[in-house]
C-alpha positions in Angstrom: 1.6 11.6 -18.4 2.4 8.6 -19.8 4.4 5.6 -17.9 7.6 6.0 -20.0 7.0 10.1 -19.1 6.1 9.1 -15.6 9.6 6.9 -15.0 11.5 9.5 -16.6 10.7 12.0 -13.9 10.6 9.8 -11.1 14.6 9.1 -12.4 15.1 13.1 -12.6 13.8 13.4 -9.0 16.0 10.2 -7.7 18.8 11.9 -9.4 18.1 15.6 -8.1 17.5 13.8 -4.1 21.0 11.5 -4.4 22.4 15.3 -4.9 21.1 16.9 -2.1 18.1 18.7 -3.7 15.5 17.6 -1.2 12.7 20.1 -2.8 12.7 16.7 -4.9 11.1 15.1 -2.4 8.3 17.0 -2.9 7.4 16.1 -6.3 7.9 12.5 -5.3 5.8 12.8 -2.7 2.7 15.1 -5.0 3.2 11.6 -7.6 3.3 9.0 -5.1 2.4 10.0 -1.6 -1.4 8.9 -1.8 -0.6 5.7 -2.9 2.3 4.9 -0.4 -0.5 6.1 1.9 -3.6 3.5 0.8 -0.5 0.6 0.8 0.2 1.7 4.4 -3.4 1.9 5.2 -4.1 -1.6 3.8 -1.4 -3.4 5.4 -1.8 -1.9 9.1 -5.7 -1.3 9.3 -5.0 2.5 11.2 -4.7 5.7 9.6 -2.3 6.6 12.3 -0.1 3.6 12.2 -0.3 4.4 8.0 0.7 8.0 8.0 3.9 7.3 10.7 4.8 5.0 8.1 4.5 7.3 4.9 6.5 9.8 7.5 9.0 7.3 8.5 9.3 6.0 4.5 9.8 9.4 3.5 12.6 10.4 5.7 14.5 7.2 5.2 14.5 7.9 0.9 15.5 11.5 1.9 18.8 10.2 3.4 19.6 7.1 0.9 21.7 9.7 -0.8 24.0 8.2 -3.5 22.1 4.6 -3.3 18.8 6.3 -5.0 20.9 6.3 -8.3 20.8 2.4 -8.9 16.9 2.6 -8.5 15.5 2.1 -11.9 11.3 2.0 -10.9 10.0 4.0 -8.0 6.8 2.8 -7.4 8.3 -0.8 -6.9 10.9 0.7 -4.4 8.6 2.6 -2.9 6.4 -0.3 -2.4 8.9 -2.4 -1.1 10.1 0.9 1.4 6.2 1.1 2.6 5.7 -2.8 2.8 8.5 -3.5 5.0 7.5 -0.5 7.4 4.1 -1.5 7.8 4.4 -4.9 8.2 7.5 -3.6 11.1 4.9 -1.5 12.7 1.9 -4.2 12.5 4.4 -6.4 14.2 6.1 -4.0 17.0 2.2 -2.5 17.8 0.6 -6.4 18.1 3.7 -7.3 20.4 2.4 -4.7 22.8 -1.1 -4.2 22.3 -2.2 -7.3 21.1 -4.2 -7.5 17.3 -6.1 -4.5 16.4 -9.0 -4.4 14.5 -8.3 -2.8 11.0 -10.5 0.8 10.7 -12.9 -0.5 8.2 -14.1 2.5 7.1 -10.8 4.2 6.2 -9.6 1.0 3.9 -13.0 2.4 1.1 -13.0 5.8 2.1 -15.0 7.2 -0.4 -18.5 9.5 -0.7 -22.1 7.2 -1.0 -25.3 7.7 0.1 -28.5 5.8 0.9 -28.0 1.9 -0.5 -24.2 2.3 -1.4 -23.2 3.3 1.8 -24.8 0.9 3.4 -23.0 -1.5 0.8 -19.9 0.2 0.9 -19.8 -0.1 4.5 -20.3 -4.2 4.7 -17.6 -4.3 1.8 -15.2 -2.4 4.1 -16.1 -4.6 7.0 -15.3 -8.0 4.5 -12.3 -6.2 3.8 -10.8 -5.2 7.0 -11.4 -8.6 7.9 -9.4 -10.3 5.4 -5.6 -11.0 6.5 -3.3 -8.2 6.0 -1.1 -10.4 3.1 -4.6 -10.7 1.4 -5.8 -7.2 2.0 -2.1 -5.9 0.7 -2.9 -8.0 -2.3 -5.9 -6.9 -3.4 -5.2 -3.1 -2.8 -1.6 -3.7 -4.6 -3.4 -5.8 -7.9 -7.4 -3.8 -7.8 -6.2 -0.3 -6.9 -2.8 0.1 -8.2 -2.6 -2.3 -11.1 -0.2 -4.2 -10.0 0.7 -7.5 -11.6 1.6 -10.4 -9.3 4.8 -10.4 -10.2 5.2 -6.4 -9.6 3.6 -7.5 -6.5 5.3 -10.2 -5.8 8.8 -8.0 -6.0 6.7 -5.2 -3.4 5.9 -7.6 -0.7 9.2 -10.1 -1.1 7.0 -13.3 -1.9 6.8 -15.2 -5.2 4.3 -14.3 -8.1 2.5 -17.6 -6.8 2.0 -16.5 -3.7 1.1 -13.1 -4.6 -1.8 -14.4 -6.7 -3.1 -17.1 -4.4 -3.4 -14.8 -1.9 -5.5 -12.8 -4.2 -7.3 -15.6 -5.2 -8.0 -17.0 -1.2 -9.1 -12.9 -0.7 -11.7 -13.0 -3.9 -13.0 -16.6 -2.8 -13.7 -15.5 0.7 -14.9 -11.9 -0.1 -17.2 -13.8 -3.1 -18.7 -16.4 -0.4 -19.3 -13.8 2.1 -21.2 -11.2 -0.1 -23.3 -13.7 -1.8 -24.0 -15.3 1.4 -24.7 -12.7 3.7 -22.3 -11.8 6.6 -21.1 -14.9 8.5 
């Protein structure tokens, strides 16, 4: 489905949840879950902390009623929905528990054997280890396409700040991997 196709659903489901039809809320969540899921992921560093806020974000758009009608791109609102929660969550869990290491292996979750795990695995560890504005970044521009700007909109900061981050994440990620781990 193309993005025009993909918008025009998104606008059909928004329309059938601001009427009460919460069944919608499942075909937002088959088109969009996952990546709500890897933002949440990327911002907190926990699967756990990342699927309480995919829960919590999905519960809040299920009672926005009425106000889902002025929504004209999804993925953006979305974005913005999972940003704000995980970046809530980050800040309520370090208040009591101090920083948490991010779960490097769950940020590249993917299948590899022999060399490219072992690769894969320092790549998650460089990763993890970036600050979570940088980490959002990169996940937001790499894996969903985003452009700076779109980012910029998600995470509430400039299209300058969106890309320097990415920039300051790429630098740092370049100079550790040719380097070695520091």
């Amino acid at each position: 489905m193309g993005e025009a196709g993909a918008r025009d659903r998104d606008r059909r489901c928004l329309r059938r949840l601001a009427a009460g039809e919460v069944d919608a809320l499942t075909t937002i969540w088959e088109c969009h879950g996952d990546r709500a899921f890897r933002h949440a992921l990327w911002v907190t560093g926990r699967r756990e902390d990342a699927e309480d806020v995919v829960q919590s974000v999905f519960v809040r758009l299920a009672g926005r009623g009425a106000a889902l009608l002025g929504v004209r791109d999804l993925v953006a609102y979305l974005g913005t929905m999972v940003h704000h929660e995980a970046v809530a969550l980050s800040r309520r869990r370090s208040a009591r528990e101090g920083l948490a290491e991010p779960d490097a292996t769950a940020l590249l979750a993917t299948e590899a054997d022999g060399d490219a795990e072992v690769d894969r695995r320092r790549i998650a560890a460089q990763i993890a280890a970036l600050p979570a504005a940088q980490r959002e970044v990169v996940l937001l521009h790499l894996w969903e396409g985003m452009t700076f700007r779109e980012i910029g909109r998600v995470t509430g900061v400039s299209t300058f700040t969106a890309a320097s981050r990415y920039r300051l994440a790429t630098l740092r990620l370049r100079r550790v991997l040719k380097h070695g781990d520091r």
